[in-house]
C-alpha positions as protocol buffer text, in pm:
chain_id: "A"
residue {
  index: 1
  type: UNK
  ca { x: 9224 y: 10796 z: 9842 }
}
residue {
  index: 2
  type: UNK
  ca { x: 9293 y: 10756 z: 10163 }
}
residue {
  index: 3
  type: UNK
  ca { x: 9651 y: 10736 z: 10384 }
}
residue {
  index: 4
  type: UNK
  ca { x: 9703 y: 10393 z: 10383 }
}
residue {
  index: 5
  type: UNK
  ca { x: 9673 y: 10366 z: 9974 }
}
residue {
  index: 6
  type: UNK
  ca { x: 9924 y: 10660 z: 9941 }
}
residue {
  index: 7
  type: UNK
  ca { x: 10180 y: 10508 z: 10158 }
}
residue {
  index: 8
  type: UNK
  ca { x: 10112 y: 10159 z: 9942 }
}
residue {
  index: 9
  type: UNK
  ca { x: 10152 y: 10402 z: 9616 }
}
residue {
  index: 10
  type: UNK
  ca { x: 10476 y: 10581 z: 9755 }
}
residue {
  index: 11
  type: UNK
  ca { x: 10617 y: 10192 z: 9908 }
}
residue {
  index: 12
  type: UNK
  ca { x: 10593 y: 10030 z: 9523 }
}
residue {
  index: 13
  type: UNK
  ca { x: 10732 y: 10341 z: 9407 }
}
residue {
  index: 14
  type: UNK
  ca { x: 11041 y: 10278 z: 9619 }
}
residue {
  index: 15
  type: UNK
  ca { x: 11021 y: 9934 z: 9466 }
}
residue {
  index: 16
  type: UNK
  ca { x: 11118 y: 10032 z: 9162 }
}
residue {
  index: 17
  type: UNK
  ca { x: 11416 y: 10265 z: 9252 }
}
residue {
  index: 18
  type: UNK
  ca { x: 11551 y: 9958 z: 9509 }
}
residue {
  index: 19
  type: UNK
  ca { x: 11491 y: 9691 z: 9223 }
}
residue {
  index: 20
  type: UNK
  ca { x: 11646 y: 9955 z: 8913 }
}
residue {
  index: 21
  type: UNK
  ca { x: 11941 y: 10014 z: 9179 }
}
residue {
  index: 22
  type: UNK
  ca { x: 12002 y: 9604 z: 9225 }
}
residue {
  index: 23
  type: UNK
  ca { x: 12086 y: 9615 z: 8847 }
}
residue {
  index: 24
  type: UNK
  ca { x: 12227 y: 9945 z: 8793 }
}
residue {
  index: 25
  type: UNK
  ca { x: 12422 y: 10080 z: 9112 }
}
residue {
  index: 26
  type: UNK
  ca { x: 12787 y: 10122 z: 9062 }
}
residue {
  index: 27
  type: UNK
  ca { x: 12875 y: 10263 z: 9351 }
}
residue {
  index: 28
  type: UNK
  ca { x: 12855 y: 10333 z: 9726 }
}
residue {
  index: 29
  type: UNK
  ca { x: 12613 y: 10628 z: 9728 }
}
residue {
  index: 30
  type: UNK
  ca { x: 12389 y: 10437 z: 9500 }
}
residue {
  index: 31
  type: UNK
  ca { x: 12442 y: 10113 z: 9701 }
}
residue {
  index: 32
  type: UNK
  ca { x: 12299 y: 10322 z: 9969 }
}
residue {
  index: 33
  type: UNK
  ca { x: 12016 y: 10489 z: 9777 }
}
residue {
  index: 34
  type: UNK
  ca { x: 11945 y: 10114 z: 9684 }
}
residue {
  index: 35
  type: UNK
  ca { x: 11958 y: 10017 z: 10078 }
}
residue {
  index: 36
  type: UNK
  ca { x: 11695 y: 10283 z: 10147 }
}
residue {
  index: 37
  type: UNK
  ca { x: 11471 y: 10233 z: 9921 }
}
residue {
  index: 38
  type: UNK
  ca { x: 11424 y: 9890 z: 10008 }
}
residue {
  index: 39
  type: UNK
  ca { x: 11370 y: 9974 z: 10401 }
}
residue {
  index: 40
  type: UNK
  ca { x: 11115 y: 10226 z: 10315 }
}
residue {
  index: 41
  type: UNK
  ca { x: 10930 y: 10027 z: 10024 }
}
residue {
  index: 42
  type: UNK
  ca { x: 10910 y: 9727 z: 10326 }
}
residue {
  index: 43
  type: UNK
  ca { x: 10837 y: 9993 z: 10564 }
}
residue {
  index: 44
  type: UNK
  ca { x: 10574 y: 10144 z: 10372 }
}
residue {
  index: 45
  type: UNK
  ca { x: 10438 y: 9792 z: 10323 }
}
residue {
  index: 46
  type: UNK
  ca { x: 10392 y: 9665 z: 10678 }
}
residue {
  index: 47
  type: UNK
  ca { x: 10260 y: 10015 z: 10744 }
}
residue {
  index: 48
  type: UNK
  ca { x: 9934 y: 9963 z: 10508 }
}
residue {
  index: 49
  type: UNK
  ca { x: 9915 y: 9637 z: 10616 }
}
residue {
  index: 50
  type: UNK
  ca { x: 9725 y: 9753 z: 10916 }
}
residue {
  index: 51
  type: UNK
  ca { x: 9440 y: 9948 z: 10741 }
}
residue {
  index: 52
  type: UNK
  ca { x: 9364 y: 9751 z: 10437 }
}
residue {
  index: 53
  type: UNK
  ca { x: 9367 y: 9379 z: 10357 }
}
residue {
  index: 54
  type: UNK
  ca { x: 9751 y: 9180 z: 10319 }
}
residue {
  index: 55
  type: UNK
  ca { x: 9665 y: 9017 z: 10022 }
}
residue {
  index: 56
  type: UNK
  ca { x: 9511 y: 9321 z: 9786 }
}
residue {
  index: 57
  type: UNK
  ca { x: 9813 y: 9482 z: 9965 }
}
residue {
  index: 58
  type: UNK
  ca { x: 10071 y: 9237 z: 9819 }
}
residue {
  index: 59
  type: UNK
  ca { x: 9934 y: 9224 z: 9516 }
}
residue {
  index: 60
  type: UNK
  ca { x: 9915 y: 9633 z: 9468 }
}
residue {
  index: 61
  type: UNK
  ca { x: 10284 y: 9638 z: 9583 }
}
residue {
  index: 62
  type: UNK
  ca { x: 10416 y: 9385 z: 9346 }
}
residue {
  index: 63
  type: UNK
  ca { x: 10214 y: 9491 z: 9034 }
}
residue {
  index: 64
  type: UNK
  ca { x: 10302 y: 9853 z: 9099 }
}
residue {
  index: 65
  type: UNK
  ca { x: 10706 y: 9717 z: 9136 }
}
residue {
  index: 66
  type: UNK
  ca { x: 10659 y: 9519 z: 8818 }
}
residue {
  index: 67
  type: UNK
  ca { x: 10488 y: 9770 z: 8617 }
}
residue {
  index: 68
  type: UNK
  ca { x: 10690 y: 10042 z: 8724 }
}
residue {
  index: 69
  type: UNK
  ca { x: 11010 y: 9840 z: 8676 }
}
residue {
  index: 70
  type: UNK
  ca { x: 10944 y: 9773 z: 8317 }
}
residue {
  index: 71
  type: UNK
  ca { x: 10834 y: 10150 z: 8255 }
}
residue {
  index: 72
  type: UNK
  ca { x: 11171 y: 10259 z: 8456 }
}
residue {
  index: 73
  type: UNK
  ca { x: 11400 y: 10046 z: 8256 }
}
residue {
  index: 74
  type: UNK
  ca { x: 11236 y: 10152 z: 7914 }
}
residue {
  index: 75
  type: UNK
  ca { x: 11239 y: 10510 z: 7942 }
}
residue {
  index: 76
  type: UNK
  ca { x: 11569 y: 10544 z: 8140 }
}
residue {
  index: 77
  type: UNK
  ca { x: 11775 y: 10250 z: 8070 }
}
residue {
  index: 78
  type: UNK
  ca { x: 11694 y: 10181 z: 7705 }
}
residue {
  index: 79
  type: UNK
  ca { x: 11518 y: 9851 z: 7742 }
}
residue {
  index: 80
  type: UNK
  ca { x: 11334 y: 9745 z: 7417 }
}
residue {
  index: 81
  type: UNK
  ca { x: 10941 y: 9892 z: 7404 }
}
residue {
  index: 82
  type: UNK
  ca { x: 10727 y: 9643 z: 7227 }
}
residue {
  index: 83
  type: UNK
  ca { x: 10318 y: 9645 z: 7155 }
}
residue {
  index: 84
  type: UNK
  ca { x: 10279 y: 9323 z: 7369 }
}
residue {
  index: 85
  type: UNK
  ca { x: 10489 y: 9461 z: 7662 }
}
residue {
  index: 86
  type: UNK
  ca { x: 10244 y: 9762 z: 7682 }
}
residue {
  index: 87
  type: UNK
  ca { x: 9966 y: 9562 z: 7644 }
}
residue {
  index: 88
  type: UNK
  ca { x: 10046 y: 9341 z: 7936 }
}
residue {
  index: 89
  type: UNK
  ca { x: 10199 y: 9638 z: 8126 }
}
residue {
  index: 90
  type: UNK
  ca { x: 9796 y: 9821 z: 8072 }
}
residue {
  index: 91
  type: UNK
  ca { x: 9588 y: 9480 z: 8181 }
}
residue {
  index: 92
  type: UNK
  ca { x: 9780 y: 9471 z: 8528 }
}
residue {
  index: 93
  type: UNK
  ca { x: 9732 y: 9839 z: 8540 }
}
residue {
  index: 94
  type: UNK
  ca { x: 9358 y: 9786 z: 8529 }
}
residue {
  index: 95
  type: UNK
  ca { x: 9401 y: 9494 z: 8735 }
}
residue {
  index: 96
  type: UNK
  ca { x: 9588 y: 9704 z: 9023 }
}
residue {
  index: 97
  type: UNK
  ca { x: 9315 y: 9972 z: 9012 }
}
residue {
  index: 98
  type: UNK
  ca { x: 9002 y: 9652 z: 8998 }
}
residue {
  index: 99
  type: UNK
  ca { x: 9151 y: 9564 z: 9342 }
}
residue {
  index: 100
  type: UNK
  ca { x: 9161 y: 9885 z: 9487 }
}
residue {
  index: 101
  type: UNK
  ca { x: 8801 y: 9996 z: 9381 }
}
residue {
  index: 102
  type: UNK
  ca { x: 8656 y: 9670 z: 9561 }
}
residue {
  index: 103
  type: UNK
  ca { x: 8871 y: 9677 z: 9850 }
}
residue {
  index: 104
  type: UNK
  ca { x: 8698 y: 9850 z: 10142 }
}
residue {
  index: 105
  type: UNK
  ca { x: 8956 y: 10077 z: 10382 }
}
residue {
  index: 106
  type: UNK
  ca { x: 8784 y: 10074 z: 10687 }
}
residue {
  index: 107
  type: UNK
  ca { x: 8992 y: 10061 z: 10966 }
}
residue {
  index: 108
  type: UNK
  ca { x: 9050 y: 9771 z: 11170 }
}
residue {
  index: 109
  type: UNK
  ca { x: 8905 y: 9760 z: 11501 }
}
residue {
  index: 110
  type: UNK
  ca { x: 9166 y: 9699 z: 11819 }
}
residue {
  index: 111
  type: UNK
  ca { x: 9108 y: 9366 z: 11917 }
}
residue {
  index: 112
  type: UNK
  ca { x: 9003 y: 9387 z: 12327 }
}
């Protein structure tokens, strides 16, 4: 796995904490907390962006948000666990990793 996937890994990871912290901050430290972690998920975003295609990109980013999301909110807030929810959380698992085994990472040549 290469840079670029890492930072796209560590950038929907942020995700969840900034999209958990819309619901759940109470305060200013975790208003701030929230703040970061949506400049460095949008950071981190932008950044792969230049190595590997925007779409697979945006769709990595937003299924790891979503998935993670759900899994956040069930195993730290409470929220309900049900066979279905798994079932849909494991398909866009597999779909997240599809996309990444049949997107090539070559680097993009400098236009001249």
């Amino acid at each position: 796995m290469n840079r670029s996937w890492l930072l796209l890994l560590a950038a929907g990871l942020c995700e969840v904490g900034w999209v958990s912290g819309l619901k759940h901050a109470s305060n200013a430290g975790e208003w701030a907390l929230t703040a970061l972690g949506i400049v460095l998920s949008f950071a981190g975003l932008l950044r792969a962006t230049r190595d590997l295609p925007v779409g697979t990109v945006y769709a990595v980013f937003t299924g790891i948000g979503a998935a993670g999301t759900v899994l956040a909110e069930s195993l730290f807030f409470g929220a309900e666990w049900n066979a279905i929810k798994l079932v849909l959380i494991a398909v866009l698992i597999v779909g997240i990793g599809g996309l990444k085994m049949t997107t090539d990472a070559k680097p993009k040549e400098a236009s001249e």
